[in-house]
FIBA-663643 format. One record per residue (C-alpha): x, y, z; residue number from 1. Coordinates in pm, 1 decimal. Layout:
BEGIN
PT         px         py         pz     n
PT          X          Y          Z   NUM
...
This chain:
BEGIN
PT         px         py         pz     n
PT     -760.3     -114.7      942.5     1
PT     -608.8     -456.2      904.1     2
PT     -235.1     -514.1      985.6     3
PT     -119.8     -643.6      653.4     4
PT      202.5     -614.9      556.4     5
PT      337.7     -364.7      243.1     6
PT      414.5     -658.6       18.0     7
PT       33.4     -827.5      161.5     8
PT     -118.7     -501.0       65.5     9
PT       72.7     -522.0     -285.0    10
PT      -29.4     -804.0     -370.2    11
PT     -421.2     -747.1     -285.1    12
PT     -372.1     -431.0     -487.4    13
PT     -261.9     -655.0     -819.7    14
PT     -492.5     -919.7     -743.8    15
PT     -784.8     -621.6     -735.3    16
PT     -637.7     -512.5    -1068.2    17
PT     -689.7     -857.3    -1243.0    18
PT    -1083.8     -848.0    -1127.8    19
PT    -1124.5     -495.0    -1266.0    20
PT     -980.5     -677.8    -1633.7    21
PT    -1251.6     -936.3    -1630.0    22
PT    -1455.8     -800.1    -1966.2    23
PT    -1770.8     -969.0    -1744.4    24
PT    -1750.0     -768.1    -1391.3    25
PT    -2034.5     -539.8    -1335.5    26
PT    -2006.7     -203.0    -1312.3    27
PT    -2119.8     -220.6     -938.3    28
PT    -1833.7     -515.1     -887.3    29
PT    -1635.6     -300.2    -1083.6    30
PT    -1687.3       53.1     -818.7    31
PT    -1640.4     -146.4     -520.4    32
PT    -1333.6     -323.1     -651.8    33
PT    -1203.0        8.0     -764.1    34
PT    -1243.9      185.6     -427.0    35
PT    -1157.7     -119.6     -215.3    36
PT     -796.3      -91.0     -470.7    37
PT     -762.0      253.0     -376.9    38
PT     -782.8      174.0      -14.2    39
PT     -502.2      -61.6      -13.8    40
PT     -281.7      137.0     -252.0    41
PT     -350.6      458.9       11.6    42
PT     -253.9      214.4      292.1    43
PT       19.5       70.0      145.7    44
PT      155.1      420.4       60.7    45
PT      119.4      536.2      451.4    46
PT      359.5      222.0      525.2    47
PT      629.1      354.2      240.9    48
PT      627.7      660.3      462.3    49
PT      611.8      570.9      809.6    50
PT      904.1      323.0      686.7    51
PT     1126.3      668.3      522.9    52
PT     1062.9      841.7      814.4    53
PT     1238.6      571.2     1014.6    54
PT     1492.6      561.2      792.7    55
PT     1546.5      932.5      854.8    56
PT     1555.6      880.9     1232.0    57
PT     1814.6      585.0     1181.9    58
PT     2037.2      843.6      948.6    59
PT     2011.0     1133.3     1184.8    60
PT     2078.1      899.0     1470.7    61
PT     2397.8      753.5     1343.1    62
PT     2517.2     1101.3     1183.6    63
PT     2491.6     1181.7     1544.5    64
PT     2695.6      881.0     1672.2    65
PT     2983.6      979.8     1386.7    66
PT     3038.7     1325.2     1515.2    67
């Protein structure tokens, strides 16, 4: 897996999109574009999460520090 950022991974993902709109892809082009989209959106999501659950550490942590 390559270490691109969220917003990296974003961007591929829209850039992916405007391929798929070309009227002249192939339908071939068209599968591996679609899967290699997928990919990125999946990988992109796993980074939204591992970043909440941080965030859930961080607010546990300093809920801890209050009491």
């Amino acid at each position: 897996m390559e270490n691109k950022t969220f917003e990296e991974k974003l961007s591929h993902s829209k850039e992916l999109l405007q391929k798929l709109m070309d009227p002249e892809i192939t339908l071939e082009d068209a599968l591996k574009t679609y899967q290699e989209g997928l990919k990125e959106i999946e990988e992109a999501q796993k980074l939204l999460e591992e970043a909440k659950a941080k965030i859930e550490i961080i607010n546990q942590q300093e809920q801890e520090n209050v009491r």
